[in-house]
N, CA, C and O atoms as a DFTB+ gen file, in Angstrom:
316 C
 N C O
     1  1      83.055     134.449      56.159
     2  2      83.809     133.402      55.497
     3  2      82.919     132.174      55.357
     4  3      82.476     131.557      56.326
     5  1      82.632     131.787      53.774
     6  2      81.909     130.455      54.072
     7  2      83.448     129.461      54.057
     8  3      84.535     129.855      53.635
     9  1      83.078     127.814      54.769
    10  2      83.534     126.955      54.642
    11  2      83.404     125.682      53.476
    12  3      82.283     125.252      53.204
    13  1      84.230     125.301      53.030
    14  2      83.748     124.306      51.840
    15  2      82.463     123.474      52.061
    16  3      82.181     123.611      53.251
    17  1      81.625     122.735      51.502
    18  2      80.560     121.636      52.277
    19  2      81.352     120.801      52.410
    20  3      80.881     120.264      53.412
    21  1      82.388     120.140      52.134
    22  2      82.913     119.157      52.326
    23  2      83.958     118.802      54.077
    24  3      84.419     117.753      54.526
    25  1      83.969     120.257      54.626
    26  2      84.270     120.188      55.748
    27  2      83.261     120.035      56.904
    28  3      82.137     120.520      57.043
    29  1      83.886     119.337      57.578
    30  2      83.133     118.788      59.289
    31  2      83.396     119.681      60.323
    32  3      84.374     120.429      60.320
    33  1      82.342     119.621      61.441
    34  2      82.986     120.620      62.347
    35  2      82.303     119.139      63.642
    36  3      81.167     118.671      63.578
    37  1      83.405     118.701      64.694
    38  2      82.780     118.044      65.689
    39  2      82.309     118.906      66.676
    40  3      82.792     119.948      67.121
    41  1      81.306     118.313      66.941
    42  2      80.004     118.625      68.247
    43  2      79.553     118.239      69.154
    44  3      79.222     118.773      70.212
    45  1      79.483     116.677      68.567
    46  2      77.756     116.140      70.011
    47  2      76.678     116.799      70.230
    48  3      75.936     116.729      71.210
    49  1      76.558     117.719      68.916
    50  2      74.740     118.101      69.111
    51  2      74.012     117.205      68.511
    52  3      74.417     116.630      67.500
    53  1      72.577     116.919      69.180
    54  2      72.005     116.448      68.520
    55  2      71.116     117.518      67.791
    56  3      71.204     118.722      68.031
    57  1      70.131     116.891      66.750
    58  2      69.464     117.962      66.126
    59  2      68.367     118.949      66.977
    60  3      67.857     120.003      66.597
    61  1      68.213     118.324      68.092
    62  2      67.731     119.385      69.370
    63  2      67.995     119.778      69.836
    64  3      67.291     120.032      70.813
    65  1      69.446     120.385      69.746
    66  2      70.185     121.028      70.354
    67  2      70.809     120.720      71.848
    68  3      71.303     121.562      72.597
    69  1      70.680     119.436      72.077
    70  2      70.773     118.570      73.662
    71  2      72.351     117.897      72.913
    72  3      72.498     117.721      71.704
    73  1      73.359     117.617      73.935
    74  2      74.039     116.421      73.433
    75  2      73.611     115.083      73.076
    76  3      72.818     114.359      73.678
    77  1      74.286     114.853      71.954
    78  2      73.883     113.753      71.367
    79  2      74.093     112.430      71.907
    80  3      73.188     111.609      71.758
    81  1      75.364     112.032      72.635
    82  2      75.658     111.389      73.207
    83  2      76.663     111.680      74.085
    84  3      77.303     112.725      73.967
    85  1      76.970     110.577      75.290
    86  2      77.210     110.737      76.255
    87  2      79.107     109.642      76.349
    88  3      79.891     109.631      77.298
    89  1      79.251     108.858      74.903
    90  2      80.182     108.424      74.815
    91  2      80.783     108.947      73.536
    92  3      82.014     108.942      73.559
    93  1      80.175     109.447      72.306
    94  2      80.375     109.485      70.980
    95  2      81.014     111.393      71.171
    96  3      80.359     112.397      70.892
    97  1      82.504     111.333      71.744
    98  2      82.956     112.508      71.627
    99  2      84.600     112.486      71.656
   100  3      85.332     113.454      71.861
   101  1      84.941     111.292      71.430
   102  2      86.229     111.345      71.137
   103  2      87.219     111.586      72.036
   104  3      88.235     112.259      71.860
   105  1      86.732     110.769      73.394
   106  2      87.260     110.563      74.600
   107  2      87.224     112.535      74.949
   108  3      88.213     113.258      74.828
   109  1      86.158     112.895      75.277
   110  2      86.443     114.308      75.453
   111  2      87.102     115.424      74.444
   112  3      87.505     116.535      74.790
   113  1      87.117     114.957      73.313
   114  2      88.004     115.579      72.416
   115  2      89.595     115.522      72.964
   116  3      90.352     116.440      73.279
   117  1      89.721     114.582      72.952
   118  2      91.317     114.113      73.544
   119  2      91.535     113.144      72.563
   120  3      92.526     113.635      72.023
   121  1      91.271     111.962      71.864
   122  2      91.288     111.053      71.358
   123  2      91.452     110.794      70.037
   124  3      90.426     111.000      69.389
   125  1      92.428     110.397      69.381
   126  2      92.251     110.512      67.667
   127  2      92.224     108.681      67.168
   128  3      92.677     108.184      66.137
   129  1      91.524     108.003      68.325
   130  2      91.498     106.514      68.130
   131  2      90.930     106.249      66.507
   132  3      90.253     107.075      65.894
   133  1      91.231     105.323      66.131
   134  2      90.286     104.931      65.015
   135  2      88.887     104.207      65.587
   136  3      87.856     104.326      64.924
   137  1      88.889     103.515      66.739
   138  2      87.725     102.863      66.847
   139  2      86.883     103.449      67.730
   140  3      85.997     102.752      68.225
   141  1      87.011     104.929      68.115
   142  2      86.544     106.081      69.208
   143  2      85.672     106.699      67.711
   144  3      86.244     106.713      66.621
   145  1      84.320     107.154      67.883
   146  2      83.636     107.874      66.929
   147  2      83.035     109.268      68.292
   148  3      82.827     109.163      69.501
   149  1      82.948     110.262      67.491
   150  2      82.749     111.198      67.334
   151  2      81.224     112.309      67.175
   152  3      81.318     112.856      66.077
   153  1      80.725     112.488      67.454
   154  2      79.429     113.692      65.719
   155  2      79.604     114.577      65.790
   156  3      79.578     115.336      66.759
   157  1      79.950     114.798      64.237
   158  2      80.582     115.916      63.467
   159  2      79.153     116.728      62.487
   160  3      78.130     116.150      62.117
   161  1      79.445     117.903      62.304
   162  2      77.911     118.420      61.687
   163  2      78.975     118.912      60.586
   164  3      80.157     119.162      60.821
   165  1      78.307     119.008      59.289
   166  2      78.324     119.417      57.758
   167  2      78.427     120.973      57.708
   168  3      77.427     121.601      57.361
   169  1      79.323     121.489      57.962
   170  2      79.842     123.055      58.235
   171  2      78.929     123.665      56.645
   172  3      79.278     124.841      56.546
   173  1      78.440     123.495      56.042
   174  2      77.821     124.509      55.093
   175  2      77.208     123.063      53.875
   176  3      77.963     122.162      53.508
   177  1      75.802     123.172      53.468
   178  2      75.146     122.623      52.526
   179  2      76.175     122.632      50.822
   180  3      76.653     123.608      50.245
   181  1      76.218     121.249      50.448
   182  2      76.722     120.816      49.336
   183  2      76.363     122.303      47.900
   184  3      77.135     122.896      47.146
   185  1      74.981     122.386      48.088
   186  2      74.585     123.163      46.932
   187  2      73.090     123.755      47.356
   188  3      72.388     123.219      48.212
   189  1      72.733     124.906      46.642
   190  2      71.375     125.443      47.107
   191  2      70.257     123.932      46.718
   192  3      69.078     124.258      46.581
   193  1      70.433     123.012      46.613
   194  2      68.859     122.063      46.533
   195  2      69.717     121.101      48.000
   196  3      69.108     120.100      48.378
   197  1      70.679     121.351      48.527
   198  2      70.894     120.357      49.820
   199  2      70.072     121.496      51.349
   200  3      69.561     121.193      52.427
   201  1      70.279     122.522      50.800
   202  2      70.201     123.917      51.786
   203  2      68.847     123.606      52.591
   204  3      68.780     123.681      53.818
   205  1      67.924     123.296      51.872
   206  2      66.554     122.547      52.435
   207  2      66.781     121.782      53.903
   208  3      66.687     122.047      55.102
   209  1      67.066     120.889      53.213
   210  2      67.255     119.531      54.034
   211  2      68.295     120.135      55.476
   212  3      68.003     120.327      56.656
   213  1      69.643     120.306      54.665
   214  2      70.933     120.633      55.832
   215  2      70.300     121.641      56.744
   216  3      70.679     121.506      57.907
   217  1      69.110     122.991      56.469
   218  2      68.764     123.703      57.738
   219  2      67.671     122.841      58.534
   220  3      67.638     123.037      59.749
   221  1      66.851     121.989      58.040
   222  2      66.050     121.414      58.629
   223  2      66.203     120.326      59.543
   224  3      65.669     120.311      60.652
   225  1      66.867     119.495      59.128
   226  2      67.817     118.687      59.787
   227  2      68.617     119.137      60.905
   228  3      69.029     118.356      61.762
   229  1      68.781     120.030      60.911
   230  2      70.085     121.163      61.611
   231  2      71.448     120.394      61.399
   232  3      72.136     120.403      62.420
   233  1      72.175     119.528      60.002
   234  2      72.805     119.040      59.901
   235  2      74.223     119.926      60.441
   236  3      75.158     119.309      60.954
   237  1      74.256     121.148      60.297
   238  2      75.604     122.185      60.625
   239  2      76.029     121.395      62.355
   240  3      77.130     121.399      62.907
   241  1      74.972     120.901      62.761
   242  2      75.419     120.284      63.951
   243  2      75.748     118.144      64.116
   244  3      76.676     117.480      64.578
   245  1      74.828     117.898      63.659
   246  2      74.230     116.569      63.746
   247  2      74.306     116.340      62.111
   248  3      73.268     116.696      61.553
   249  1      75.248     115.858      61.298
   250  2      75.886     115.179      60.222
   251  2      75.495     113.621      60.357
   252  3      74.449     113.114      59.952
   253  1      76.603     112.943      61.038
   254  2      77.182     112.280      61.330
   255  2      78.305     111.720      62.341
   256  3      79.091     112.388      63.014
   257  1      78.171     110.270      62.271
   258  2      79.278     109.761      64.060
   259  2      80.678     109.579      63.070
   260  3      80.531     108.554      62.404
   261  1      81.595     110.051      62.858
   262  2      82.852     110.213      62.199
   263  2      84.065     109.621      63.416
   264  3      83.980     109.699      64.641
   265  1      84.850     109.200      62.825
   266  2      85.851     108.588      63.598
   267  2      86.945     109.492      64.046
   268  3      87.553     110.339      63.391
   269  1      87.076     109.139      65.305
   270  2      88.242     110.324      65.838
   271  2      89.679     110.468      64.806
   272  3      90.433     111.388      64.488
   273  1      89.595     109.369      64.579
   274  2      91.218     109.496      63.632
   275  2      91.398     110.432      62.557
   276  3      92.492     110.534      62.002
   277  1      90.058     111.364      62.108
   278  2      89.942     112.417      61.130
   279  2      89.819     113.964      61.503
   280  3      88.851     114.504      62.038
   281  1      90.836     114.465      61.162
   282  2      90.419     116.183      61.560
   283  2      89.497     116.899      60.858
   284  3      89.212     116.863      59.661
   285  1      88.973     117.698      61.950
   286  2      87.595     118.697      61.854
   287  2      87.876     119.565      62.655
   288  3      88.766     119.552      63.505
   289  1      86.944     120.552      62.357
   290  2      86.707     121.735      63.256
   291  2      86.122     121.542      64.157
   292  3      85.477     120.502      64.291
   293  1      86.174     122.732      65.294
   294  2      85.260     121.631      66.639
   295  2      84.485     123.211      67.266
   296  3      84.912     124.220      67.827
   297  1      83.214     122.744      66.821
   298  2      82.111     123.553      67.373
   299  2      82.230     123.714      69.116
   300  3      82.397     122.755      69.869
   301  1      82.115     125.036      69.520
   302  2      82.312     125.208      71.206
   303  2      81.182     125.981      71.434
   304  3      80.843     127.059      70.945
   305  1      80.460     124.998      72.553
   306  2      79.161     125.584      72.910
   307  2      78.997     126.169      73.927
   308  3      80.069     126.074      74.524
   309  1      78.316     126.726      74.512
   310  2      78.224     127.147      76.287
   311  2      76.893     127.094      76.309
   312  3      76.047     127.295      75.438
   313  1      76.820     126.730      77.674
   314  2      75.476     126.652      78.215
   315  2      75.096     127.623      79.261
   316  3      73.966     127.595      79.748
């Protein structure tokens, strides 16, 4: 199943695969504050000329800090 590009999936990866941060998770994924942010990664590249960039980047993880008050999918990692 692909996902639209226009959908988010939240994470806290950074593009090294380490968490990104240590506050930016949306009170534990508990939180739908507006002023609580989040990072959310770009669940699938806009178009084949974004595909470059979005695998290199490892954007599918590390997008952007998005505000809890918006639903996404939520990437589950194990270590």
């Amino acid at each position: 199943m692909t996902l639209p590009a226009a959908e988010f999936a939240w994470s806290n990866i950074g593009a090294d695969g380490e968490p990104a941060s240590s506050t930016n998770h949306c009170l534990e994924w508990g939180s739908a504050a507006i002023l609580k942010n989040g990072q959310v990664g770009k669940v699938s590249p806009a178009d084949a000329d974004e595909l470059p960039t979005w695998q290199a980047q490892k954007r599918w993880t590390n997008d952007i800090a998005q505000s809890c008050q918006f639903d996404a999918h939520l990437y589950c990692f194990e270590d």
